[in-house]
C-alpha positions as CSV (number, residue, x, y, z in Angstrom):
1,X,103.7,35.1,11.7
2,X,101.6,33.8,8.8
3,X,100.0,30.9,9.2
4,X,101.3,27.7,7.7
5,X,99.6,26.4,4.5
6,X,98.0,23.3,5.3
7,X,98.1,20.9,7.6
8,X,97.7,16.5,7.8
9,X,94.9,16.6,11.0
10,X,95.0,12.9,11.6
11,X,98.8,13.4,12.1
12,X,99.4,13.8,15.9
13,X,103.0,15.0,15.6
14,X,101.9,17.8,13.6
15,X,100.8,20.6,15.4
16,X,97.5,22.1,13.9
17,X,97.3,25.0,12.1
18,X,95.2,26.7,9.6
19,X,94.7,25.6,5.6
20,X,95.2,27.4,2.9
21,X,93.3,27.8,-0.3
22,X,93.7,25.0,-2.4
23,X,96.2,25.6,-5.6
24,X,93.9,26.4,-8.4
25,X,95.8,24.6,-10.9
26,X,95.6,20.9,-11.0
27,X,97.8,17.8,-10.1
28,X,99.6,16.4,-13.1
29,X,102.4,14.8,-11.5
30,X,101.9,10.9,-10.4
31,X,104.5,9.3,-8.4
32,X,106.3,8.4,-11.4
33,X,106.6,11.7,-12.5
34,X,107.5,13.2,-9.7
35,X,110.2,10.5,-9.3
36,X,111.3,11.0,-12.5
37,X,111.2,14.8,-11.9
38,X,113.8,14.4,-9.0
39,X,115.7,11.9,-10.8
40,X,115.8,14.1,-13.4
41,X,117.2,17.2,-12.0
42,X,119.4,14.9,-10.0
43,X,121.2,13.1,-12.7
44,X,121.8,16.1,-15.5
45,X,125.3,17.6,-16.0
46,X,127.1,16.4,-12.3
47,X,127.7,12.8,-12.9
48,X,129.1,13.5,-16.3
49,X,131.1,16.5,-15.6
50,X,131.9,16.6,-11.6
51,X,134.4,13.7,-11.7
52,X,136.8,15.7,-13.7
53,X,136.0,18.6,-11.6
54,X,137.4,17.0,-8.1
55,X,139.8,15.1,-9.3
56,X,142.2,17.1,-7.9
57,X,141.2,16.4,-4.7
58,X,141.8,12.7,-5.2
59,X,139.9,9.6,-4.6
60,X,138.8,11.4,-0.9
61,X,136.4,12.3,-3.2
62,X,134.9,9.2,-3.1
63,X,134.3,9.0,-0.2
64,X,132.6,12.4,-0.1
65,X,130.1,10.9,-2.7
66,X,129.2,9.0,0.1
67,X,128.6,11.5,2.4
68,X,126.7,13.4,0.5
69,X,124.2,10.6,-0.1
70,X,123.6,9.9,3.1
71,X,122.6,13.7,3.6
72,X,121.0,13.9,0.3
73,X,118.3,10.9,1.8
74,X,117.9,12.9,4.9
75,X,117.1,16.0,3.3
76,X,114.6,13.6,1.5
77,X,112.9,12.7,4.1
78,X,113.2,16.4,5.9
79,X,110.7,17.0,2.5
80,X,109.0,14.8,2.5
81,X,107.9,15.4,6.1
82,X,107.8,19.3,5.5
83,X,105.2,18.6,2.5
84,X,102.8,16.8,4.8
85,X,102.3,20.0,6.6
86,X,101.9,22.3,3.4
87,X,101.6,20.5,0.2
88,X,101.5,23.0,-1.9
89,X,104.2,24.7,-4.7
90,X,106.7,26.8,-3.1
91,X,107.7,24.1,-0.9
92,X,111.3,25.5,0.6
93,X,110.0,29.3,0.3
94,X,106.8,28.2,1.7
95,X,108.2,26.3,5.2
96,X,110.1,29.2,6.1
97,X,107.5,31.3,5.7
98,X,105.0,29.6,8.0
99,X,107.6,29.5,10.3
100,X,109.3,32.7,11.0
101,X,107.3,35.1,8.8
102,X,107.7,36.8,5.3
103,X,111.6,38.2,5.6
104,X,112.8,34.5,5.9
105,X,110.2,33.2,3.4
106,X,111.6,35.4,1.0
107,X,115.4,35.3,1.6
108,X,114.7,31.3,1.5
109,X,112.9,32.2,-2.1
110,X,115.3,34.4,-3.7
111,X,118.3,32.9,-2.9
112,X,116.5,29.2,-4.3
113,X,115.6,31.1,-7.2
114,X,119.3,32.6,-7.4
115,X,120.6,28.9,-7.0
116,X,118.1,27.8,-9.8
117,X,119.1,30.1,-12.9
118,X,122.5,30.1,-11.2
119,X,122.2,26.4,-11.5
120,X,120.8,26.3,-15.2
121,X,123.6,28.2,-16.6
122,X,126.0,25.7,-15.0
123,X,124.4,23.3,-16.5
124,X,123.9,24.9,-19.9
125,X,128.1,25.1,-19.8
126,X,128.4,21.5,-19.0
127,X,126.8,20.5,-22.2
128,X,130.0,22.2,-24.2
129,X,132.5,19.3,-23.2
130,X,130.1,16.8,-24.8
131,X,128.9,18.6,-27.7
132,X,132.6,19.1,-28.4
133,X,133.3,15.6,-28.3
134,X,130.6,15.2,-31.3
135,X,131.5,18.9,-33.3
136,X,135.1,19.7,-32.6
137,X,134.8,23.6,-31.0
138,X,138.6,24.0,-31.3
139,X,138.6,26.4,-27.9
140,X,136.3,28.8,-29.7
141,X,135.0,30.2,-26.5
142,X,132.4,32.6,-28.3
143,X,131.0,29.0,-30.1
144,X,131.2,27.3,-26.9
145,X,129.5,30.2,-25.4
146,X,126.4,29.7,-28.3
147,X,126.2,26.0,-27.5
148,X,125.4,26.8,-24.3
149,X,123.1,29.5,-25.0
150,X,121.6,27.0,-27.4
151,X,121.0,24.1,-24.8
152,X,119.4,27.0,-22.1
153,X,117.2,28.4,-24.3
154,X,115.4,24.6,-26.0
155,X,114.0,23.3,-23.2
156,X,113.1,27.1,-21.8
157,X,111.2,27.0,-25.0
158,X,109.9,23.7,-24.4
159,X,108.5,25.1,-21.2
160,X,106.0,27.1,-22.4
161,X,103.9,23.6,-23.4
162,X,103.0,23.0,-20.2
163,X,103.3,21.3,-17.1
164,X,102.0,18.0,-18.5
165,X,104.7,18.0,-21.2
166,X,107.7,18.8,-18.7
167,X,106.7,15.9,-16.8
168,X,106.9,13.6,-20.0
169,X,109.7,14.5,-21.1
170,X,111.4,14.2,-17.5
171,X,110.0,10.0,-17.7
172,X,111.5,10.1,-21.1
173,X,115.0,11.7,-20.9
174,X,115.1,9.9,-17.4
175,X,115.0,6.6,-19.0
176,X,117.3,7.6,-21.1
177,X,119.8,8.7,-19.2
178,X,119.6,6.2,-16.1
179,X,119.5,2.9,-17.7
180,X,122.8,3.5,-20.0
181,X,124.5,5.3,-16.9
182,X,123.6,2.5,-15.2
183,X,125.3,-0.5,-17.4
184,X,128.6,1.8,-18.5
185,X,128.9,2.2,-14.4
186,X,128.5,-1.7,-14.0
187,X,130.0,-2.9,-17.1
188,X,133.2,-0.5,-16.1
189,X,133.8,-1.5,-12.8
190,X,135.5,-5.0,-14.5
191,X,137.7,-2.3,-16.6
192,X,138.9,-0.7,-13.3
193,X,143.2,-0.6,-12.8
194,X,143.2,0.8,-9.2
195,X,146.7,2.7,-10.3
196,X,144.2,4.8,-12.1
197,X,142.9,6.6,-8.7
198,X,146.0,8.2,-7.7
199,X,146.6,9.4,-4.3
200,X,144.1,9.5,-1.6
201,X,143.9,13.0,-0.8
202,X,146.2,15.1,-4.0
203,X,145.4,18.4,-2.4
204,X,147.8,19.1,-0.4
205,X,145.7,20.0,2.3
206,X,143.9,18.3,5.3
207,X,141.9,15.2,4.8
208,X,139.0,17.0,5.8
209,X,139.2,20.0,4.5
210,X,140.0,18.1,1.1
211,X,136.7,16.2,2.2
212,X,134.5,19.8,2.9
213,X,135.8,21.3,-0.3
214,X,134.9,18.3,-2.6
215,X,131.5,17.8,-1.2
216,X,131.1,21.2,-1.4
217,X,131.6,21.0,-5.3
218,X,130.0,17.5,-5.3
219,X,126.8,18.5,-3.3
220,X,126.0,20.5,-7.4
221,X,125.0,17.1,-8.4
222,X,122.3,16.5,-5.4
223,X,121.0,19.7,-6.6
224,X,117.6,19.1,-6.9
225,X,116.2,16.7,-3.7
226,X,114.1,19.1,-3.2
227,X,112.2,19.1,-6.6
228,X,109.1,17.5,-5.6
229,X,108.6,19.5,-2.4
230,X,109.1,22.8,-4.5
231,X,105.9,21.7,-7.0
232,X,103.8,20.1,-4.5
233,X,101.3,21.7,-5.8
234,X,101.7,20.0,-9.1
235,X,101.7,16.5,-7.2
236,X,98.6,14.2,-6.8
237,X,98.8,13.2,-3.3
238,X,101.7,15.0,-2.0
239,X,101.2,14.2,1.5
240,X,102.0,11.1,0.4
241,X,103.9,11.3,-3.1
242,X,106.4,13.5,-2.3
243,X,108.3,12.1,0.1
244,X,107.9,9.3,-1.6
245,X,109.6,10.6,-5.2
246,X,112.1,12.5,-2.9
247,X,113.7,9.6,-1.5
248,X,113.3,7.1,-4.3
249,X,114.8,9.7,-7.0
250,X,117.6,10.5,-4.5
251,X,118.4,6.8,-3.8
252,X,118.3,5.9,-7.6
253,X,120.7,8.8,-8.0
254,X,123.0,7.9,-5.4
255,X,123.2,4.5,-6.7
256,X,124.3,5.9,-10.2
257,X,126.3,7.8,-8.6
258,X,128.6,6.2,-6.7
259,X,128.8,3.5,-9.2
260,X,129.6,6.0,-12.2
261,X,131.9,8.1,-9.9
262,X,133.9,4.7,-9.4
263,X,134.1,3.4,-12.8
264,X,135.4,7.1,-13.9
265,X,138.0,6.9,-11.6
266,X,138.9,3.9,-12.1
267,X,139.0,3.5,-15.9
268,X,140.7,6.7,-16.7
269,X,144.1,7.8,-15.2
270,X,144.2,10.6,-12.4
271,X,146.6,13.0,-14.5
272,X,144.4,12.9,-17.7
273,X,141.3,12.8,-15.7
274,X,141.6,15.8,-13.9
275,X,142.2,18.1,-17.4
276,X,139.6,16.1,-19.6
277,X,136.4,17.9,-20.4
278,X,134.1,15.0,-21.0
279,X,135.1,12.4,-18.6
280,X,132.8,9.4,-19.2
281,X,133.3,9.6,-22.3
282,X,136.8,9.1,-22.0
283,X,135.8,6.4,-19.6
284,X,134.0,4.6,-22.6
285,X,136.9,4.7,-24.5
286,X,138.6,3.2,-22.9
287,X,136.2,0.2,-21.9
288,X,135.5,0.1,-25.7
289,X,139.4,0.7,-26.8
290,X,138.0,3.3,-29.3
291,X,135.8,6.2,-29.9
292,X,132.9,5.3,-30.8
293,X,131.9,4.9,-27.5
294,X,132.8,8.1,-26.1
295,X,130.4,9.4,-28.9
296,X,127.6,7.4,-27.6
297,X,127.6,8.3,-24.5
298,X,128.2,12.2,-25.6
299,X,124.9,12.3,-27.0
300,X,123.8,10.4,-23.6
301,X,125.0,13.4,-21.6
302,X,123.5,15.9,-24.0
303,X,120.3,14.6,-23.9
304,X,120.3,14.0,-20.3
305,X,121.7,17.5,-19.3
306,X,119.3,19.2,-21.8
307,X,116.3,16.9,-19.9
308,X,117.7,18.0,-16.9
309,X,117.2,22.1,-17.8
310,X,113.6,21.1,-18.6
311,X,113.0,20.4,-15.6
312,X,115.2,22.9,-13.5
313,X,113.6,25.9,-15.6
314,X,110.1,24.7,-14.5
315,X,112.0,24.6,-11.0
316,X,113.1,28.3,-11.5
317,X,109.7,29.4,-12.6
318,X,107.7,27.9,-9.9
319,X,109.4,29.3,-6.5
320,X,109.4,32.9,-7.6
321,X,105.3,31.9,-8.5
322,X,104.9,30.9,-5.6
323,X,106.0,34.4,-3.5
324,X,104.1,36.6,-6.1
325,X,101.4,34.8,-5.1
326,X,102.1,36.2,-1.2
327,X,103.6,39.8,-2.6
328,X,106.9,38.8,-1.8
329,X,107.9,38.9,-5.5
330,X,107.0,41.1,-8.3
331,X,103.4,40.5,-10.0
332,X,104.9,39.3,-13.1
333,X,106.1,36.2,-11.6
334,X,102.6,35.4,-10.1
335,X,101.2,35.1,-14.1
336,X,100.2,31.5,-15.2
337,X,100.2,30.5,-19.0
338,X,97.3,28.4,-20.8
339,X,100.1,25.4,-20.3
340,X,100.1,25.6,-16.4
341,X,104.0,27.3,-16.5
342,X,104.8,30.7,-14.7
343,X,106.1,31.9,-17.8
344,X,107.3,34.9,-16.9
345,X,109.7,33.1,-14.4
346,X,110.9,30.8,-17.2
347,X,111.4,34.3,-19.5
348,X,113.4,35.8,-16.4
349,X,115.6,32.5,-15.4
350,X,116.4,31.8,-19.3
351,X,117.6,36.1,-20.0
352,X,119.6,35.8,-16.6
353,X,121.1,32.6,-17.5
354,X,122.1,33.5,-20.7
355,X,123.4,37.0,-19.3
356,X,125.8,34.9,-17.1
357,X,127.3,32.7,-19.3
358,X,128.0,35.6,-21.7
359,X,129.6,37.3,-18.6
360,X,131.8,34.7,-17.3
361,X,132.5,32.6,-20.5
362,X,135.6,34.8,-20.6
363,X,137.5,32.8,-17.8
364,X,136.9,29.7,-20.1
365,X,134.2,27.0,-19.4
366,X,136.5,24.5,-16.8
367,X,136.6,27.5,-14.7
368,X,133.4,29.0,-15.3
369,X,132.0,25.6,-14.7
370,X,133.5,25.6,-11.2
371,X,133.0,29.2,-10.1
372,X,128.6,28.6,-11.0
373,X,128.8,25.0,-9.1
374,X,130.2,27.1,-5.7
375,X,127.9,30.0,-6.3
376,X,125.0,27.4,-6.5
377,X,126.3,25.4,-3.2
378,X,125.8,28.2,-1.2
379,X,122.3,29.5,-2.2
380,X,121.1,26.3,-2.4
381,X,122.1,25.1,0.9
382,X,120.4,28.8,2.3
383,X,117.0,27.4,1.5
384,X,118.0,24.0,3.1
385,X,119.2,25.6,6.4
386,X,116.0,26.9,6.2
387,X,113.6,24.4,6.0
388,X,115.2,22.3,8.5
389,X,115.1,25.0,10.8
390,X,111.6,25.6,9.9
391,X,110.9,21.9,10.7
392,X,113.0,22.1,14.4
393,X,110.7,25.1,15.3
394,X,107.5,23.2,14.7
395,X,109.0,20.4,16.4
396,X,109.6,22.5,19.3
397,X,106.2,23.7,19.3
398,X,104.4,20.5,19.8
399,X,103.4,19.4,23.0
400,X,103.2,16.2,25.1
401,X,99.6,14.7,24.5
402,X,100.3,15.6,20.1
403,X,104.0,14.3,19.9
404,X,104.6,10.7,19.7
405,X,108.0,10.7,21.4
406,X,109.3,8.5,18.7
407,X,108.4,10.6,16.1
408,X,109.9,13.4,17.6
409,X,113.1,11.4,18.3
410,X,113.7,10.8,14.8
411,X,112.5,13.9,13.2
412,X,114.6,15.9,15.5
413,X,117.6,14.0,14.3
414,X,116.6,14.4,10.8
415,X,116.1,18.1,10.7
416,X,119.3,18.6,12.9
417,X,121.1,16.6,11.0
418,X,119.9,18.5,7.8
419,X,120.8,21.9,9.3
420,X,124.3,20.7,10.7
421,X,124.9,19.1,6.6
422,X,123.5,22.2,5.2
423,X,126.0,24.3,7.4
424,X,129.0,22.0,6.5
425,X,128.6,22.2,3.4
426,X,128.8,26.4,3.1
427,X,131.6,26.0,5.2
428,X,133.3,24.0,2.2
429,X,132.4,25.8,-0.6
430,X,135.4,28.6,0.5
431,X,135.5,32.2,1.0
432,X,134.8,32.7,-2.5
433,X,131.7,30.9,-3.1
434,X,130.1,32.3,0.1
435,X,131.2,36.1,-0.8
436,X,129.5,35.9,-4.0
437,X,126.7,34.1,-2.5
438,X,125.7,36.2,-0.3
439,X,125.9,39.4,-2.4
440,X,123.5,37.5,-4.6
441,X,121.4,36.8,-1.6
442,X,121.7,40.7,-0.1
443,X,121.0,41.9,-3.8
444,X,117.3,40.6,-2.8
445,X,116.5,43.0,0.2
446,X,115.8,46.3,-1.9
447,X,113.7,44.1,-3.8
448,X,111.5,43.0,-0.4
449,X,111.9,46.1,1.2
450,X,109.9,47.8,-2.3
451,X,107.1,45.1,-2.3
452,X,106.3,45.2,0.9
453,X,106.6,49.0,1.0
454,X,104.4,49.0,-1.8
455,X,101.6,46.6,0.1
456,X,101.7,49.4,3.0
457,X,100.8,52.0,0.7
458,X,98.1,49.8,-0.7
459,X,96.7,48.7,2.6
460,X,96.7,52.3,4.0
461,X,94.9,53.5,0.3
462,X,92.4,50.6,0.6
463,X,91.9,51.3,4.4
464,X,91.2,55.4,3.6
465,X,88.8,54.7,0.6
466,X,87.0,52.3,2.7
467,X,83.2,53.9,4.1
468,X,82.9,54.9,7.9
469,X,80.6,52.8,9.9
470,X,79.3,55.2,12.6
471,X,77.9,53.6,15.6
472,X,74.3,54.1,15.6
């Protein structure tokens, strides 16, 4: 088993282990930034898109907006405890890793990575509805298909300036984005008519299976608790910091959330709701009783989704960095540009992105819009399942006079709590979403059985061409 990156000594739950090698690139990221980094990637294309997207489920969705913030905070904290014992980039590729060995670091890294361009062209689609509501597309799916090309390859661009700028931007666009969301989702709730909600549970199906397979397709805007764990390495003080930014940016989130998620429901009716392409601004509307509104906050959304792919390319790039780092992903990946971005990983994220959207822009974007959000539900939540299993086994490997039994009490119920979310929520995403999931996630084992078929070869050359010491 390799041997995890770092460790916190004066931390007696944590069992000690070996350090790695400092990251040679430095910190950038304050708290601020980091917060801003996980809001960020939080808040980008779900709270403007999703509600139209579960609607018809019904307002069970509500409450599944609930659940899911409750298990978004604890995967926060799972995190943020995690990056005390290896602060460093890589974070949900790198706990695995330490824990059971290479195979699980690097089934935990490529499916992540698979979630994240996965996740970008998702994103990139969501953007059509609202740029549609400024430039009329007329159902042109090969224009729609460009606009989305368009909003994947700008900040991918915007990349290759460095980590300093990506974490500007994120205070910036956050800003942005949060404080308007925040007053349309408070100003709205005195606009609500409760006959606009509909029924309960419009499925037709269970209550809880209405309630898996909405959180399922909900957990797409938690997408991205993990951001400050993943660049640790990027954080001052991440011992510290990144817990910190994880649950702060997760409980801002949830609190636009669930506000915005309640004012959509309730200002625009269930029938028109669930076919509507840009919901809140529909909402707007009809708080405003016109459209100038709904424009406003369309260039809201398109500035906070594009915001939101600056910082989930920098996401994409920095996983796969980490790996090639370890040989566990193609040398390419390991390359670091005078701006402190992988770039090759933001190349290879932006081409596949754009390579999906071409491919499934066919179906139309509402559907293609769902089929990506339960693609990226399962191989995110791989990564999560993970980690928390990582943290259990480290858990179960401290002893008596290094455990504080309260500390173990409530970690243990953190990171079972985390796996049993994690599992739940595959469960929901439906046969579907987990067959194409995992052939995404099986596509990666040719690719670790070659690199580590190719460090054999290496280790047996160097071993050969190194000089016989004879005993003397």
């Amino acid at each position: 088993m390799t041997a995890p990156s770092t460790t916190e000594a004066d931390d007696p739950e944590l069992t000690p282990t070996a350090k790695a090698a400092p990251s040679p690139r430095s910190r950038t990221f304050g708290l601020a930034a980091a917060t801003a980094l996980v809001m960020g990637n939080i808040i980008g294309g779900g709270i403007f898109v999703l509600p139209a997207t579960v609607a018809p489920y019904g307002s069970v969705s509500l409450l599944a907006f609930l659940v899911l913030s409750v298990g978004a905070v604890l995967l926060a904290l799972l995190f943020g405890k995690l990056a005390r014992r290896s602060p460093v980039t890589g974070g949900l590729y790198v706990y695995p890793r330490d824990a059971f060995g290479p195979f699980a670091g690097f089934l935990s890294a490529w499916s992540y990575w698979t979630m994240t361009w996965v996740s970008i062209a998702a994103l990139a689609v969501a953007v059509v509805g609202y740029v549609d509501v400024l430039i009329p597309l007329n159902d042109n799916h090969g224009l729609q298909a460009l606009v989305a090309m368009l909003a994947l390859w700008l900040p991918a661009a915007a990349n290759f300036a460095g980590t300093r700028w990506v974490g500007t931007v994120q205070i910036v666009s956050t800003f942005l984005k949060f404080v308007p969301l925040l007053i349309v989702a408070t100003v709205g709730l005195f606009f609500i008519d409760t006959d606009n909600f509909g029924a309960f549970n419009a499925s037709g199906d269970s209550v809880p299976g209405a309630l898996a397979a909405s959180a399922a397709l909900l957990l797409y805007s938690f997408l991205g608790v993990e951001s400050a764990a993943v660049s640790a390495g990027e954080v001052e003080n991440p011992e510290r910091n990144v817990g910190r930014a994880s649950v702060l940016g997760t409980l801002g989130s949830a609190l636009v959330y669930i506000l915005g998620i309640v004012a959509v429901f309730g200002l625009v009716p269930h029938d028109k709701l669930v076919n509507s392409g840009a919901p809140f601004a529909d909402a707007v509307n009809t708080i405003t009783g016109g459209s100038w509104g709904g424009t406003a906050i369309a260039l809201v959304a398109v500035a906070s989704i594009v915001g939101c792919l600056n910082g989930w390319i920098l996401l994409a790039a920095q996983m796969p960095y980490a790996a090639a780092r370890d040989g566990l992903f193609p040398a390419p990946f390991a390359k670091v540009g005078k701006g402190g971005v992988p770039g090759f990983g933001v190349w290879a994220c932006a081409i596949l992105g754009t390579i999906l959207i071409g491919f499934n822009y066919t179906a139309g974007p509402d559907t293609t819009f769902r089929v990506l959000v339960l693609i990226t539900t399962f191989t995110g939540c791989v990564p999560y399942l993970f980690s928390a299993a990582a943290q259990l086994y480290w858990l179960a490997q401290g002893t008596r006079d290094r455990v504080r039994p309260a500390g173990l009490i409530r970690d243990l119920i953190v990171a079972a709590l985390s796996f049993a979310f994690s599992f739940w929520l595959i469960a929901g995403a439906g046969y579907a979403a987990v067959y194409q999931g995992v052939l995404f996630l099986f596509a990666g084992i040719p690719v670790y059985v070659w690199m580590r078929g190719r460090q054999g070869t290496e280790e047996t050359a160097e071993a050969e061409d190194a000089p016989e010491i004879k005993a003397v």
